[in-house]
C-alpha positions as CSV (number, residue, x, y, z in Angstrom):
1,X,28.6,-4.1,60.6
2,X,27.3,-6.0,63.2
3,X,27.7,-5.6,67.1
4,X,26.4,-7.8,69.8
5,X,25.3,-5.9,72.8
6,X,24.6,-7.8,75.6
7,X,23.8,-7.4,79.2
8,X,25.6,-9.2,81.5
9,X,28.7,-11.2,81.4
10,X,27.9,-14.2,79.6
11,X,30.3,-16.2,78.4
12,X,28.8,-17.4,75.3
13,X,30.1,-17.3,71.8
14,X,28.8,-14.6,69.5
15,X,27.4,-16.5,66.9
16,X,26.9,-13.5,64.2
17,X,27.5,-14.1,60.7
18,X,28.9,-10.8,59.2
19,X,27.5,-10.1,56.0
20,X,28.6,-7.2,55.1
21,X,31.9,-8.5,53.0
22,X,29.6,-10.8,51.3
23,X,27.2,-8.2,50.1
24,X,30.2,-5.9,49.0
25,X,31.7,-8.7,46.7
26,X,28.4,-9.5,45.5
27,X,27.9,-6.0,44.5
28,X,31.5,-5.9,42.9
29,X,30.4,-8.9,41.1
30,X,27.2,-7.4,39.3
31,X,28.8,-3.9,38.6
32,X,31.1,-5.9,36.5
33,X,29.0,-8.1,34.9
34,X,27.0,-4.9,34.2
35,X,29.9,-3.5,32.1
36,X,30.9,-6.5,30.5
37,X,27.8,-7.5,28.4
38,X,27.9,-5.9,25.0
39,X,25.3,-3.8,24.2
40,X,22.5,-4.8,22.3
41,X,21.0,-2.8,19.4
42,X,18.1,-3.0,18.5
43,X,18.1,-1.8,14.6
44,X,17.2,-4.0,11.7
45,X,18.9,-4.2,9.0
46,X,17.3,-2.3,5.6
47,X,18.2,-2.8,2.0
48,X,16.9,0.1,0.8
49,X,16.8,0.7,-3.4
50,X,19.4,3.4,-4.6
51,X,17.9,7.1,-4.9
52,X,17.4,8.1,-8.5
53,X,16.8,11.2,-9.6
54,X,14.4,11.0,-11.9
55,X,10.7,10.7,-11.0
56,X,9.2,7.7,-11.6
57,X,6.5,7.8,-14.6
58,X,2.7,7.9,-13.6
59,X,0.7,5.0,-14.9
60,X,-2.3,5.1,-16.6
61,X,-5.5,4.1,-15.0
62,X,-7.9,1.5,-16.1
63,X,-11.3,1.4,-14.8
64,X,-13.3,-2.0,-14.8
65,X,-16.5,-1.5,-13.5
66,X,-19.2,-4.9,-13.1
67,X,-22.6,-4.3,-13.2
68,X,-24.9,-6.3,-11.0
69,X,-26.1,-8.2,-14.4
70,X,-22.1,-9.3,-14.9
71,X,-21.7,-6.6,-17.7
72,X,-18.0,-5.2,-17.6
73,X,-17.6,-1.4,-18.6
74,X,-13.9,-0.7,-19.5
75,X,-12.9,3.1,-19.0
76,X,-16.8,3.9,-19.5
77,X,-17.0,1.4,-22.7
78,X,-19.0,-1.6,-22.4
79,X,-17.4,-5.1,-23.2
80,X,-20.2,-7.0,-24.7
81,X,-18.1,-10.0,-26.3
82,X,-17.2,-11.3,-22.6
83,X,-14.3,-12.9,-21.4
84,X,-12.5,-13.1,-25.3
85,X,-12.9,-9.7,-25.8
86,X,-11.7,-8.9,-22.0
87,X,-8.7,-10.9,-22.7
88,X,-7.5,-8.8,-26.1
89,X,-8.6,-5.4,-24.4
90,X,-5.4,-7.2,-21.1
91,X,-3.1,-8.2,-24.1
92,X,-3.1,-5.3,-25.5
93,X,-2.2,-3.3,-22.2
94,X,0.4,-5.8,-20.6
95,X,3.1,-5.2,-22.9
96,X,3.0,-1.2,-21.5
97,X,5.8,0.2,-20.0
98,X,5.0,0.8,-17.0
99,X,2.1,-1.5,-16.7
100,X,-1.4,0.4,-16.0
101,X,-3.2,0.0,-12.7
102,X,-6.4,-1.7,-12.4
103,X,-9.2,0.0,-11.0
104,X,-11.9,-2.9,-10.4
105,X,-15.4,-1.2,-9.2
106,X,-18.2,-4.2,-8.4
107,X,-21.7,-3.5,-8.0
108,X,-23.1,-4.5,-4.7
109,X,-25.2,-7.3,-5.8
110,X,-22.7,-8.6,-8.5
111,X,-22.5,-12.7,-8.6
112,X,-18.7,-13.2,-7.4
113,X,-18.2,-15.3,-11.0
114,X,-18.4,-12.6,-13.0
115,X,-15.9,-10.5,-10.9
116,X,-13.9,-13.3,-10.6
117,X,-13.6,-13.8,-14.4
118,X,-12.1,-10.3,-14.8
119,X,-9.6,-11.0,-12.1
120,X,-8.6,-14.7,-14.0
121,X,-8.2,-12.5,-17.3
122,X,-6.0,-9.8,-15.2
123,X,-3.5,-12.9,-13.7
124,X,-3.8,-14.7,-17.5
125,X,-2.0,-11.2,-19.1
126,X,0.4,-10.5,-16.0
127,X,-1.3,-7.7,-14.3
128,X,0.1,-6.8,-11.1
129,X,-1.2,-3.6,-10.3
130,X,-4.8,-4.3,-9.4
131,X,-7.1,-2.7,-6.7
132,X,-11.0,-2.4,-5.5
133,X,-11.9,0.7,-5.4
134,X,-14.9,2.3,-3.8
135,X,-15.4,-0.3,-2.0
136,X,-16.6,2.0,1.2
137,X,-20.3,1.3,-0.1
138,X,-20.2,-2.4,1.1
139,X,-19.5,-1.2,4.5
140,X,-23.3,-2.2,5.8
């Protein structure tokens, strides 16, 4: 509320704007557009696989190491006929149900063609489950 106190008997207009009202409606206004908006959630939306209850089966393990020379060692046995004989050792585990995982263990100094030869043999037989392991050595 406003009040004009003067001293002396002026005759002038008061020339006060009163904005009390104002303020009020304004208020009214934002408390109702306050409980108008919907509210918003903020949850995305999962598709998550139906629970079984049987445990899925472990896979077997296969470990390819590479030795800095490019000689690949398959679970402990070395693979001296190369890539061919890589490829029949992959054919003959890619039609496993489930399919094994890959262990692949480089040597630090190992020419990136060799290692990449064993991962062109994994893609050429399907093999999805494929992993570096030990890899916290190359860490310098």
């Amino acid at each position: 509320m406003s009040m004009n106190v003067s001293s002396g008997g002026s005759d002038e207009p008061m020339c006060d704007v009163n904005t009390t009202p104002l303020i009020d409606v304004m208020l009214v206004l934002l408390v109702m557009l306050i409980v108008t908006l919907p509210v918003q959630n903020h949850a995305t939306k999962l598709d998550m696989p139906i629970p079984t209850t049987t445990p899925p089966q472990p896979s077997e393990r296969i470990v390819i190491e590479i030795d800095s020379d490019g000689l690949v060692v398959w679970n402990g046995v070395p693979v001296t006929g190369g890539v061919p004989e890589l490829d029949q050792l992959f054919a003959r585990e890619e039609n496993k149900d489930p399919l094994p995982e890959i262990h692949l263990r480089p040597a630090r100094r190992v020419k990136y063609d060799f290692v990449a030869n064993v991962l062109a043999s994994a893609q050429r037989h399907n093999m999805t489950k494929l992993g570096f392991a030990n890899v916290s050595e190359f860490a310098d």
